[in-house]
Structures are given as structure tokens and as C-alpha cells.
N, C-alpha and C positions, 0 to 999 in steps of 0.2 A: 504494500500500500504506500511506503515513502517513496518506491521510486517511481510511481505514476505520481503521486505530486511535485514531486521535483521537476519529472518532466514537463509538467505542466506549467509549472514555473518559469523552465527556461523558455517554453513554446512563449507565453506570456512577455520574459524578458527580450526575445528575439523579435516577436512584432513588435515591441516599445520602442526599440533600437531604429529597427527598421522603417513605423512610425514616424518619429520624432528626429532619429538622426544622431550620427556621433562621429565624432570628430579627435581623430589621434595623434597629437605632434610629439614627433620627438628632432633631435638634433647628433650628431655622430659625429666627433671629431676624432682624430688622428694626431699624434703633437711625437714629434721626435726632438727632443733637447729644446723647447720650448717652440718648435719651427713645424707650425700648421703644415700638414703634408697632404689629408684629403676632411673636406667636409660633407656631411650629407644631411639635408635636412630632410622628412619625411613627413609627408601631411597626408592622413589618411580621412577618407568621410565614406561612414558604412552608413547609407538610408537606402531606401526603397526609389524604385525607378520614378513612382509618381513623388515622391518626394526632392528626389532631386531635380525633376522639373521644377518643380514649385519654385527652387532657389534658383532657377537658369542655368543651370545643371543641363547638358544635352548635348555631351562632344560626344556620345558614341552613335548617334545615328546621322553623322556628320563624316563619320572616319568610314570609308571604302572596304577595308576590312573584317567591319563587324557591321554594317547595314548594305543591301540591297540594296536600295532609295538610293544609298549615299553613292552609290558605282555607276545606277543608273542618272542620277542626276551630273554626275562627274564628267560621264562618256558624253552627256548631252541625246542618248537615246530615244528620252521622252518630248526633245525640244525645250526641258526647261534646262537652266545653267544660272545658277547663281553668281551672284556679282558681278557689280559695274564695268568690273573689267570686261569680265566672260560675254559677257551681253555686246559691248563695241566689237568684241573678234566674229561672234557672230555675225554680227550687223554689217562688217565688211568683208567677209566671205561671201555675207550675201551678194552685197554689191559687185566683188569680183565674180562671182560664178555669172551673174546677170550679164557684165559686160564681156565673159568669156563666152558666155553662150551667142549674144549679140554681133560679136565678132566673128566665129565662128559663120551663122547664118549667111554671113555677108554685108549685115548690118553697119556698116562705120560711121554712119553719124549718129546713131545712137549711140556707140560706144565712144565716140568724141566726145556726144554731151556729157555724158556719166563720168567721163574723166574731168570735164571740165569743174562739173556739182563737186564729183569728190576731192577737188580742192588739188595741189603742185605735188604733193608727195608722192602719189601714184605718179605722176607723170615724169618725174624728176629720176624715180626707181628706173622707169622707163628708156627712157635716154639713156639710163648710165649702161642697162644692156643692152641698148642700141649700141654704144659706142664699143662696149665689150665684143660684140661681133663681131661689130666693122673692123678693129685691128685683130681678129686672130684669124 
């Protein structure tokens, strides 16, 4: 009979934890003749998944490794792609596939315009393997 309440106890004390949330620092140093050689500080937080949301807590469905979502949003599979960055590469891949296909067709003054919108950088790349060409 004491060790069904004990276990019950810890079942109790592990959902409190789990719950509520705990947090374990410790710090590890190394000293040879008073001269720091390695340190290590250690910060542990053992809570429940929906608890650590709570605190903004959510780097694992973020990391490639341990979520789906996070491989598929990564590859760009579904079309979505997070971040400001990620979104401008998109948006000019769009742009060069448009003016590669336009070109392509036969199209050159639509691909002229589209260079002209996208501003000197394209064009400027351009030239430079223009000119890489011409002298080989």
C-alpha cells in the first residue's frame, strides 16, 4: 500500500513540474593555479510543451530536424518561406524565371521592360557577362 502512494505522489509531483515549470542553473568551472581553463554554465527548464509555449518557448518546431513543418517550410515546398529575406529571393526568382521564360519565347521587349522595373543590378550583372564572353 506505501508504494502505490508514493507513486502517486511522484505521478502528482511530475505533473506539478511539468505544470508549473522548473528551472535548473548550475555553473562548472575548471581553474588550474588560479587560471580559468573551461567554463560551463547550464540552464535547464523541464515544463510541458503547452507550457512552454505559454513563455514563447517554440524553437523545436522551428529546427528541421525535429519538425516536418519546419523542412517543409524551409524547402519552400508548400510556397510558404519565412522571413523578409526569404520572401525578396523568392520574389526575384520570380521575376527572373518570368523574364527567362519571356526571353526564351522570343519576347525582348518585354524582357527589356522587366529589366528596366527591376532596376541597374540585373543589368549591370549582365554586361559584366557580356563582356566575360566577349574576351574568352
Amino acid at each position: 500500500m506505501a508504494g502505490e502512494r508514493q507513486s502517486a505522489n511522484l505521478a502528482d509531483l511530475l505533473e506539478r513540474i511539468l505544470d508549473k515549470g522548473i528551472v535548473i542553473v548550475g555553473d562548472v568551472r575548471v581553474n588550474l593555479l588560479d587560471i580559468e581553463l573551461l567554463t560551463i554554465k547550464l540552464r535547464l527548464l523541464v515544463a510541458s510543451v503547452d507550457r512552454a509555449r505559454e513563455m514563447g518557448i517554440d524553437w523545436w518546431e522551428h529546427d528541421p530536424s525535429l519538425s516536418s513543418k519546419a523542412r517543409t517550410d524551409r524547402s519552400g515546398g508548400d510556397g510558404r518561406v519565412d522571413g523578409a529575406a526569404d520572401r525578396e529571393l523568392l520574389e526575384e526568382n520570380r521575376r527572373l524565371r518570368e523574364r527567362l521564360a519571356a526571353l526564351e519565347a522570343g519576347d525582348g521587349a518585354t524582357a527589356a521592360a522587366d529589366t528596366e522595373r527591376s532596376g541597374g543590378s540585373e543589368r549591370s550583372g549582365a554586361r559584366r557577362s557580356e563582356g566575360k564572353e566577349a574576351g574568352s
